[in-house]
N, C-alpha and C positions, 0 to 999 in steps of 0.2 A: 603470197606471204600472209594474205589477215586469214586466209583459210585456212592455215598452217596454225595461227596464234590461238583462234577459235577450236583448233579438232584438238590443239593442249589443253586447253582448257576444260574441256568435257569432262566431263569422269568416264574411264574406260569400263563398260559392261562388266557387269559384277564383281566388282570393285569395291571395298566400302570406304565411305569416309574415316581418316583417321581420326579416334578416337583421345581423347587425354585420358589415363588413368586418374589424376590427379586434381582433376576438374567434378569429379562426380564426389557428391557428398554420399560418403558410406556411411557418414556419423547417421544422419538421415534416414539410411535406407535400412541402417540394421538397429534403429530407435524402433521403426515405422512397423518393421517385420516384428521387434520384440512385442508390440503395442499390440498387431495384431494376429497374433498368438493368443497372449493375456484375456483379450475381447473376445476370441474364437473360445475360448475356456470359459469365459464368464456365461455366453449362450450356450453350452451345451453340458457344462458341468452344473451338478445342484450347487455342491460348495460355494462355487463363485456365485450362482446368482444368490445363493444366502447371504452371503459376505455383503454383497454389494448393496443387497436388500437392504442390511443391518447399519451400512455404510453412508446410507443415500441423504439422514436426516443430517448429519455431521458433515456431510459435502455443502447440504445448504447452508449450514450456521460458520461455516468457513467462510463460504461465501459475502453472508451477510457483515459478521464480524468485520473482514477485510474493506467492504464498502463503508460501512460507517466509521469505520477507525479514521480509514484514510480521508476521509470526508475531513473527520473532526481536526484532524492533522495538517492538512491542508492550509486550514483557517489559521490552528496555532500555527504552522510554517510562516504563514505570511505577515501577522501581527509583529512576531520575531525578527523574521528578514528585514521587515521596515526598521525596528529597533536597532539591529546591527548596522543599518547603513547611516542611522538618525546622525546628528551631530547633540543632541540632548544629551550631556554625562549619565543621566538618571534611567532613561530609556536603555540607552548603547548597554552600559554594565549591568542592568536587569537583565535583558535580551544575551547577553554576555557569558552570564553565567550561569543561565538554565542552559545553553547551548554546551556549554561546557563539559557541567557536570553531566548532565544526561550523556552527551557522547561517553563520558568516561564506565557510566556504570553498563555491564550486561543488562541487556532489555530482560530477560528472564529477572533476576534481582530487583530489576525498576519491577515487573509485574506483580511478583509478589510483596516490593514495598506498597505499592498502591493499591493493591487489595487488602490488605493485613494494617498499615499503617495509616495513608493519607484516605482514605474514605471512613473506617469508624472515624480520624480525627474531625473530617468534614463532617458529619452526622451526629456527633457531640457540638461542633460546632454550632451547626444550627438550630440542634436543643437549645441551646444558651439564647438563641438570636427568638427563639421562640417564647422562648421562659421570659425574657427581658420585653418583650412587647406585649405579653399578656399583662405585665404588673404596670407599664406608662403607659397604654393605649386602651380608648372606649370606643374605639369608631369601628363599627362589626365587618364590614369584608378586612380591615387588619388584624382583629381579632381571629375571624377563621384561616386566616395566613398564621397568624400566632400558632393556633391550633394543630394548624396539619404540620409546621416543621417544627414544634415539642412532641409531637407523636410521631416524630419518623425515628425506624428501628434497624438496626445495624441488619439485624437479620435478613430483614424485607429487600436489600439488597442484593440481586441476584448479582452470582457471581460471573454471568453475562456481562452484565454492565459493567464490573468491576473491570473486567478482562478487555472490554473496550476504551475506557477510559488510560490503562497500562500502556497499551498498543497506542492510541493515540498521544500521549503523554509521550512516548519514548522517544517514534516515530518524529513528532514535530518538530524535536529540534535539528534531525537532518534534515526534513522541508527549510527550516528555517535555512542552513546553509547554500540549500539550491535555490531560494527566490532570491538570497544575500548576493548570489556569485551571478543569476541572471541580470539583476537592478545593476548591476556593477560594471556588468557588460555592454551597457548601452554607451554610447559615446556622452561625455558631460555636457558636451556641445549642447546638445538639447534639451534637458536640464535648463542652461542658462537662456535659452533661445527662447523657453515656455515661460522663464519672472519677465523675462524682456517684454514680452506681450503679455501682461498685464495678470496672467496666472498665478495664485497663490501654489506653497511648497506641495500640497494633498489633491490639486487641482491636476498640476505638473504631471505627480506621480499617479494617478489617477487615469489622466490622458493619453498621453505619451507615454511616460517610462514604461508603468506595469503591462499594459497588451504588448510591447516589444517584449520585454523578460517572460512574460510567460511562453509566447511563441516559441521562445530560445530552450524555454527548459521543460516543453512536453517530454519529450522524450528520457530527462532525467525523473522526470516523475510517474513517467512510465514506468521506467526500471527499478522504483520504491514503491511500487504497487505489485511490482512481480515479487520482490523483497518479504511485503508486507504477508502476501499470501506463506509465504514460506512459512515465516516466523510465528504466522498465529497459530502454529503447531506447538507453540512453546506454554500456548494455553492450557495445554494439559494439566499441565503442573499444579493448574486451581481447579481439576478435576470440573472444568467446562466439556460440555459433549461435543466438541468438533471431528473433525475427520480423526487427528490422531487418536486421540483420546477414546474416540468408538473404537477404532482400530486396536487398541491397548485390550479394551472389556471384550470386543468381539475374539481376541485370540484366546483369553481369560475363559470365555463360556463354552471353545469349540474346540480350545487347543491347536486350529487349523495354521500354526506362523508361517508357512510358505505361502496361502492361498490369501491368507490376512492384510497383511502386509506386500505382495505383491499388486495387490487391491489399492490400496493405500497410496502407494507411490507410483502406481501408472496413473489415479485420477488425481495427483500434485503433479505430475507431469505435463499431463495433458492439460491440466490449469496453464502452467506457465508457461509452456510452449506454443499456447496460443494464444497469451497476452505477449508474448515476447516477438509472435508476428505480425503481431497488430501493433507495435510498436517501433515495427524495422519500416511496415508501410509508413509508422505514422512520419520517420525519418528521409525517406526517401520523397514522401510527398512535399515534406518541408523543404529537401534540397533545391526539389523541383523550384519550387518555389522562391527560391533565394536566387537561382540561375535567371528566373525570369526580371 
C-alpha cells in the first residue's frame, strides 16, 4: 500500500509539472524585453549612445534635485506632523493651513509661485534685514552679515535652487500628512505610560512615539520618493536642465523624437522600478519583522 502511495506521487517520466498561466508576470517580462531592446539600441546604435551622451548630465541633476528636495521635506514633514497632532491652537492651525493649501494648489503652480514670487520676496526681504543692520549696528562680523544680505541679487539665484526649494515646499506638506497618520498610529497608551514615568511631552515623542511612527511609515515615504522622482520632471517648466528638460533641447537639436524620448522614459523607468523594489524588500522585511 505505501508503495502504491509513493509510485503516485513521483512525477511520471517526461511529464512536466503543471504550470499556472496566471502566476507568471508578463507585466515583467514584456517591461524587461522592451528595456532590453532600448539597451541593445543604445550599444549599437550612434543615436542612442548620443542621446544618452547628451542625457547623462540631467540624469544626474534628477538625481541630485530629488535627494535634496526630499531631504529638505522630510524635515518640513515632520515639524508639520508634530504641529498637526500639537494640542497648541497656534501650532495645529499654522501646521493646518500650509497642509491645506499646499495640498490644494498643483505642485507645477506652487513651483512657479516660488520661483517668480516667494524667493525675489525673500531676497528684498533680506535687503531690508540688511539695510536696517547696517544703519543700528557697529560691531563688524554683523556688519559684514549686513553686507552680504544688502548685496544679495535676485539674479544670483539659480534656478536650481529655486526648483528645490518648490519641490521641497510642495512635497512637505504631504510628508507632513504621513508622520501626522504614523504619530497617530501608535497606541495612546504609551504616550500616557512615558508622563507616568516622569518624561516631559518632546522627551515622550522623542523616545517612544517617533522611532515607532517612523518604522510604520518607511515604506509610505518610500512611495513619495518614487513620486518625487517623477514629478521633478515638472522642473522643466523653469527651464532647469534635468533629464526632461535635456530631453526637450536634445529632440530640439537632433529632431531624433522616437530615439529621444524613448531614452527619457526607460531611464525614469528604470529609476523607479528600482526604488519601488527596494521598497517592496523594504516591506516585506518589516512584516518579517512584526511576525517576529
Amino acid at each position: 500500500m505505501t508503495t502504491e502511495i509513493e509510485a503516485r506521487r513521483r512525477p511520471t517520466a517526461g511529464r512536466l509539472l503543471p504550470i499556472s498561466l496566471e502566476k507568471v508576470p508578463w507585466w515583467a517580462l514584456i517591461l524587461a524585453l522592451i528595456g532590453l531592446l532600448i539597451i541593445y539600441a543604445m550599444f549599437t546604435s550612434e543615436v542612442y549612445q548620443d542621446t544618452f551622451a547628451f542625457l547623462r548630465e540631467g540624469l544626474k541633476l534628477t538625481v541630485l534635485i530629488t535627494v535634496v528636495s526630499f531631504s529638505i521635506a522630510l524635515v518640513l514633514g515632520l515639524i508639520t506632523g508634530l504641529g498637526r497632532v500639537s494640542k497648541n491652537p497656534i501650532l495645529y492651525t499654522i501646521s493646518t493651513l500650509y497642509v491645506e493649501v499646499v495640498r490644494g494648489i498643483p505642485i507645477l503652480v506652487q513651483l512657479i509661485y516660488v520661483a517668480f514670487v516667494v524667493v525675489p520676496f525673500g531676497v528684498r526681504f533680506f535687503n531690508g534685514i540688511g539695510e536696517f543692520m547696517l544703519e543700528h549696528t557697529s560691531w563688524q562680523p554683523l556688519i559684514n552679515l549686513a553686507l552680504y544680505l544688502h548685496s544679495l541679487d535676485i539674479k544670483n539665484v539659480n534656478m536650481v535652487v529655486r526648483g528645490i526649494l518648490g519641490m521641497a515646499f510642495a512635497y512637505g506638506a504631504y510628508e507632513a500628512e504621513v508622520f501626522r497618520a504614523g504619530i497617530q498610529s501608535i497606541e495612546r497608551g504609551q504616550m500616557e505610560a512615558a508622563r507616568s514615568l516622569g518624561m516631559t511631552y518632546f522627551q515622550a515623542m522623542r523616545y517612544i512615539i517617533l522611532p515607532q511612527a517612523i518604522r510604520r511609515i518607511l515604506p509610505p515615504l518610500g512611495n513619495d520618493f518614487i513620486s518625487m522622482l517623477k514629478d521633478s520632471s515638472l522642473l522643466s517648466a523653469l527651464a532647469v536642465r534635468e533629464l526632461t528638460q535635456l530631453g526637450k533641447l536634445n529632440r530640439a537639436r537632433t529632431f531624433r523624437t522616437f530615439e529621444t524620448w524613448n531614452t527619457v522614459a526607460l531611464l525614469y523607468l528604470m529609476m523607479t522600478l528600482l526604488l519601488s523594489l527596494g521598497v517592496k524588500a523594504m516591506e516585506r522585511r518589516m512584516a518579517i519583522g512584526r511576525e517576529r
